[in-house]
Structure formats: structure tokens, C-alpha cells
N, C-alpha and C positions, 0 to 999 in steps of 0.2 A: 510609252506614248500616252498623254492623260487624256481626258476623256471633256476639254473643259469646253459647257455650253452646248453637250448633245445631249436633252433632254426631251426632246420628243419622240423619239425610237425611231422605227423603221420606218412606220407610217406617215411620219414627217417628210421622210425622204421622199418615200415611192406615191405618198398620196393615200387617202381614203379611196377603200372601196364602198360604195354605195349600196351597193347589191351583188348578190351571189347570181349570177348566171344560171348555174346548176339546181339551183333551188328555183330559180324561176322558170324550169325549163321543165322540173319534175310537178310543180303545181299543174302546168298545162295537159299534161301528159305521161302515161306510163310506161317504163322502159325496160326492158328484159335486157338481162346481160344473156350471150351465150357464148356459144363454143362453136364455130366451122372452121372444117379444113375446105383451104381453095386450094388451085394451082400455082404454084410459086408466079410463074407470070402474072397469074391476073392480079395477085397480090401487088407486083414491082409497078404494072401499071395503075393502078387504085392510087396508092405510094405517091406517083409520080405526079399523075393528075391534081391529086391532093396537094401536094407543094406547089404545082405550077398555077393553079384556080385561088391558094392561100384559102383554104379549108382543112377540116379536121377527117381523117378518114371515117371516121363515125356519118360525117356529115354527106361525104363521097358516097357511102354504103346506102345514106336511108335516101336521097335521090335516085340511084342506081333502082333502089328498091320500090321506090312510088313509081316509076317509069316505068316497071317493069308489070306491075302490078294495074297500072292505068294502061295498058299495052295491051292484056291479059283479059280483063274485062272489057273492053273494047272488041277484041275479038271473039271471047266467050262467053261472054253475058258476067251477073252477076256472079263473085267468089261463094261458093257455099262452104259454109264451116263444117268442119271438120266432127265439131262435138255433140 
């Protein structure tokens, strides 16, 4: 099959990306990768939530976690660091 008249590559196809999301996301802010074990459950509902809201579970996790954390000091006053 020849190839006649596709000379713009991929990006012809799919379109120009503009910007990197991920590089816009790490300017604003810095991000720790880690490591937690959960309960399988609260995993499947994280998961589940996540597809049904069309969010990333990253995205599910740092909501979870401001709300938790805004919940926290609302009852407790200010977090004190640890170090």
C-alpha cells in the first residue's frame, strides 16, 4: 500500500498540541509521587467514582484529600508540621 500524499505525519492527523498539561501543572506546583496501600474497596470506589465524575484518580485522591484536610483544621485548628 504506498504511502502517496501523507506527508504531514501524525500531527497532521490528530492536530497540534499547544501545551503540555503536565508541565503546566508542575510550574504551579510540586508533586510527590508515593506509595499507599488502601482497602481493595475503597480503591474499586475511588475507580469507580472516577469514571462516573470523568476525572483522573489522581484528581479523585487530591479532592478526597483537600476535603479532608479542610475538615481537619476546621475542627482542629491549624496542621502543625511535622519537622
Amino acid at each position: 500500500m504506498a504511502r502517496k500524499g501523507f506527508q504531514g505525519g501524525i500531527d497532521s492527523i490528530l492536530g497540534e498540541m499547544t501545551s503540555n498539561p503536565a508541565k503546566e501543572l508542575q510550574k504551579s506546583e510540586t508533586l510527590i509521587k508515593t506509595t499507599v496501600m488502601i482497602k481493595m474497596q475503597h480503591f474499586k470506589n475511588l475507580k469507580s467514582i472516577a469514571y462516573w465524575e470523568r476525572k483522573t484518580l489522581k484528581e479523585i485522591l487530591d479532592e478526597s484529600i483537600s476535603m479532608y484536610t479542610e475538615q481537619y483544621t476546621k475542627n482542629n485548628g491549624e496542621i502543625k508540621p511535622i519537622d
